[in-house]
C-alpha positions in Angstrom: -12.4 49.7 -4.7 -13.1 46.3 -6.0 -13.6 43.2 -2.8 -10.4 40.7 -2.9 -11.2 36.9 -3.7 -12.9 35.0 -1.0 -9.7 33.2 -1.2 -7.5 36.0 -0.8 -9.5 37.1 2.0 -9.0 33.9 4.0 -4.9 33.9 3.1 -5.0 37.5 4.9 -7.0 36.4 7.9 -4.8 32.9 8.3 -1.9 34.8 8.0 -2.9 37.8 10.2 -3.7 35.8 13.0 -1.9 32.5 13.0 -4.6 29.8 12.6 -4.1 26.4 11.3 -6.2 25.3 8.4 -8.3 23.6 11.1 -9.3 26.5 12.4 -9.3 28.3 9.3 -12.1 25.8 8.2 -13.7 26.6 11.0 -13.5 30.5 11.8 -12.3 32.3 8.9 -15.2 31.4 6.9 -17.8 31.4 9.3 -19.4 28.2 8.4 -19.9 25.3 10.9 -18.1 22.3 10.3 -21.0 19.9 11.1 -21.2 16.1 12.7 -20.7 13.6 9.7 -23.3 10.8 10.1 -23.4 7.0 8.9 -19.3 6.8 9.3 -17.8 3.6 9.7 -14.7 3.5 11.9 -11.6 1.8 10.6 -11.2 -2.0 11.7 -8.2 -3.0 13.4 -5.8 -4.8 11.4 -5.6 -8.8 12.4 -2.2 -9.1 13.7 0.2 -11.7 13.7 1.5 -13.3 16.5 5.0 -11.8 17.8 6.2 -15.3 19.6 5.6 -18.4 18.5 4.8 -21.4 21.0 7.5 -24.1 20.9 5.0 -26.6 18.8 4.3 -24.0 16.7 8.4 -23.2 16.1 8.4 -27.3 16.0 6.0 -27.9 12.9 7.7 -24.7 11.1 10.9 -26.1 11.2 9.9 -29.8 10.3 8.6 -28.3 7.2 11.6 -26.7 5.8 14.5 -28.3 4.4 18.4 -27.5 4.1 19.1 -24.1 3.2 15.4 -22.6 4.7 15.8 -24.7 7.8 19.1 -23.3 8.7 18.1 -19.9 8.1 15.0 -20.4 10.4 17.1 -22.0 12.7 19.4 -19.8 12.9 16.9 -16.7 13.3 14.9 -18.6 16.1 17.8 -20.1 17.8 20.2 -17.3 17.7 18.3 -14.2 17.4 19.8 -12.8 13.9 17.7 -10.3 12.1 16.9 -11.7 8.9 19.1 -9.8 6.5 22.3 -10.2 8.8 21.8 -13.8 8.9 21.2 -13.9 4.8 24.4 -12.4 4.7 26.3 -15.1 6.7 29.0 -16.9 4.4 31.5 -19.7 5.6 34.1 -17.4 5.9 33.2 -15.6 9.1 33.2 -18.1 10.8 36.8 -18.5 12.7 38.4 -21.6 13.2 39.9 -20.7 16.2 37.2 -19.6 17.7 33.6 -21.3 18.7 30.2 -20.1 18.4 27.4 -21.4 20.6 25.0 -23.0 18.1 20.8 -23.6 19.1 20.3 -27.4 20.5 18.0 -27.6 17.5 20.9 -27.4 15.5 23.1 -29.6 16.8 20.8 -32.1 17.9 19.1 -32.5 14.4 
């Protein structure tokens, strides 16, 4: 009787007795996995900053001019997520009815 494929001996085993392919590795074909020397471990990622100080909001916005100041305005002052506030036109606002508008906006 001819010996099945190494492979086909390890699809049996897996199969037979529910391993993951961790153990599989591991188990099935007898062979120590081993420590793995002179590894670096991933850096972590430099992050940004998730609020921005009030001078830092200040020298944003004295940078920008009309149509990117009012969007930044608008997302710091107001909270909008960016694409609902890119997708602001003149005609939802109501004229019978008042929004509360950032101090940075109206006192600018």
């Amino acid at each position: 009787m001819v010996k099945p494929k190494l492979l086909d001996q390890v699809k049996y085993a897996v199969r037979v007795r529910h391993m993951s392919y961790r153990t599989e590795q591991a188990n099935v074909l007898k062979r120590e996995i081993g420590w793995v020397n002179n590894v670096e471990r991933a850096k972590k990622p430099t992050r940004l900053p998730v609020v921005f100080s009030k001078r830092e909001v200040t020298e944003i916005l004295l940078r920008l001019e009309g149509t990117k100041w009012l969007i930044a305005s608008l997302l710091y002052g107001s909270g909008l997520r960016l694409l609902d506030c890119l997708r602001l036109r003149s005609k939802n606002c109501s004229d019978t009815r008042t929004y509360p508008l950032p101090w940075s906006i109206l006192m600018s």
